[in-house]
C-alpha positions in Angstrom: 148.4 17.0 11.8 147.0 14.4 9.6 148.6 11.2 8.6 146.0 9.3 7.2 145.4 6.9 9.9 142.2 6.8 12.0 142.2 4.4 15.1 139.3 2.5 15.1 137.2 2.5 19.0 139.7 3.2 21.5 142.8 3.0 20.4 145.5 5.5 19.8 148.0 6.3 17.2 151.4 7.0 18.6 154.9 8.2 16.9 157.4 6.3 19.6 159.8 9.3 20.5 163.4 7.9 20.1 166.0 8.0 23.5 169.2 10.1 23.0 171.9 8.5 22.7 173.4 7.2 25.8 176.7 6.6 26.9 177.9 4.2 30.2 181.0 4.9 31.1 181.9 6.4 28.0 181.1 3.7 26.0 178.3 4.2 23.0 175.2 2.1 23.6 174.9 0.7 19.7 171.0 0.6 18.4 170.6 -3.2 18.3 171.1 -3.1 21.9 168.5 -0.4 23.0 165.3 -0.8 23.7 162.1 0.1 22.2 161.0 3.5 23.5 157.9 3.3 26.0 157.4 7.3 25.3 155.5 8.7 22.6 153.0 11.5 21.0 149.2 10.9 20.0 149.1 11.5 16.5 145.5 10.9 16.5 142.6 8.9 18.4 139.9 6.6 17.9 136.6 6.9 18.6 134.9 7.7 22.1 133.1 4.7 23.5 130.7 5.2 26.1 131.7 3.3 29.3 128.8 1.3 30.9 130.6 2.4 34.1 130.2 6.1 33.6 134.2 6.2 32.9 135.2 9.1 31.5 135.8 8.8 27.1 139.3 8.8 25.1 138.9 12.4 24.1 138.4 13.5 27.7 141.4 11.7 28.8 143.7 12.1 25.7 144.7 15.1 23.1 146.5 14.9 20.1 149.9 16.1 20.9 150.2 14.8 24.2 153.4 12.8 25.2 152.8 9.6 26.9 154.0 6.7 28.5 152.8 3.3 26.7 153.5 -0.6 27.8 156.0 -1.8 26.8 155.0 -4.6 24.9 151.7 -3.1 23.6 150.1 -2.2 20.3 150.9 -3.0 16.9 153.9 -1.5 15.0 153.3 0.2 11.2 154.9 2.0 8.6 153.4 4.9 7.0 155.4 6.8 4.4 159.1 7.3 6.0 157.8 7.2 9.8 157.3 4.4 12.1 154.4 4.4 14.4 152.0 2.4 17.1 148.4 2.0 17.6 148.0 1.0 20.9 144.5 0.4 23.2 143.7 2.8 25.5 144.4 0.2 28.6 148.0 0.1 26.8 148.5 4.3 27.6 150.0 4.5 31.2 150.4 7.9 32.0 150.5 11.2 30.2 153.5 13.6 30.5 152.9 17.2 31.4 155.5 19.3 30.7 
């Protein structure tokens, strides 16, 4: 899936995957009040920098199509077209979800 947006280096282009809709108490949790999703899908990823380390590279960490948990307050929001995504550095990804 292509959406015309490379990451430069290592960073990762993520389409935030949006809660359901919750309910406390049988009250409906309006959007204003919800927070920004920490969960997302790579959409596509930067390029693969050589650590001096030996650390593994993005690609052998990361897959387009994988859902993963991002900081909270990382990365930079942008609009492309209709859809709203983040391009975040890979010290920003926290965990990826296998399901």
């Amino acid at each position: 899936m292509s959406v015309g947006i490379k990451p430069v280096d290592e960073r990762v282009l993520i389409e935030p995957l949006e809660e359901e809709e919750r309910k406390v108490g049988g009250i409906i949790i309006p959007d204003t009040a919800k927070e920004r999703p920490q969960i997302g899908k790579v959409i596509a990823l930067g390029d693969d920098v050589r650590k001096k380390d030996g650390g593994k590279v993005l690609s052998e960490i990361l897959k387009v199509g994988d859902k993963v948990v991002y900081a909270k307050y990382g990365g930079t929001e942008l609009k492309h077209g209709d859809k709203e995504y983040l391009v975040v550095s890979r010290s920003d990804i926290l965990a990826v979800i296998n399901e």
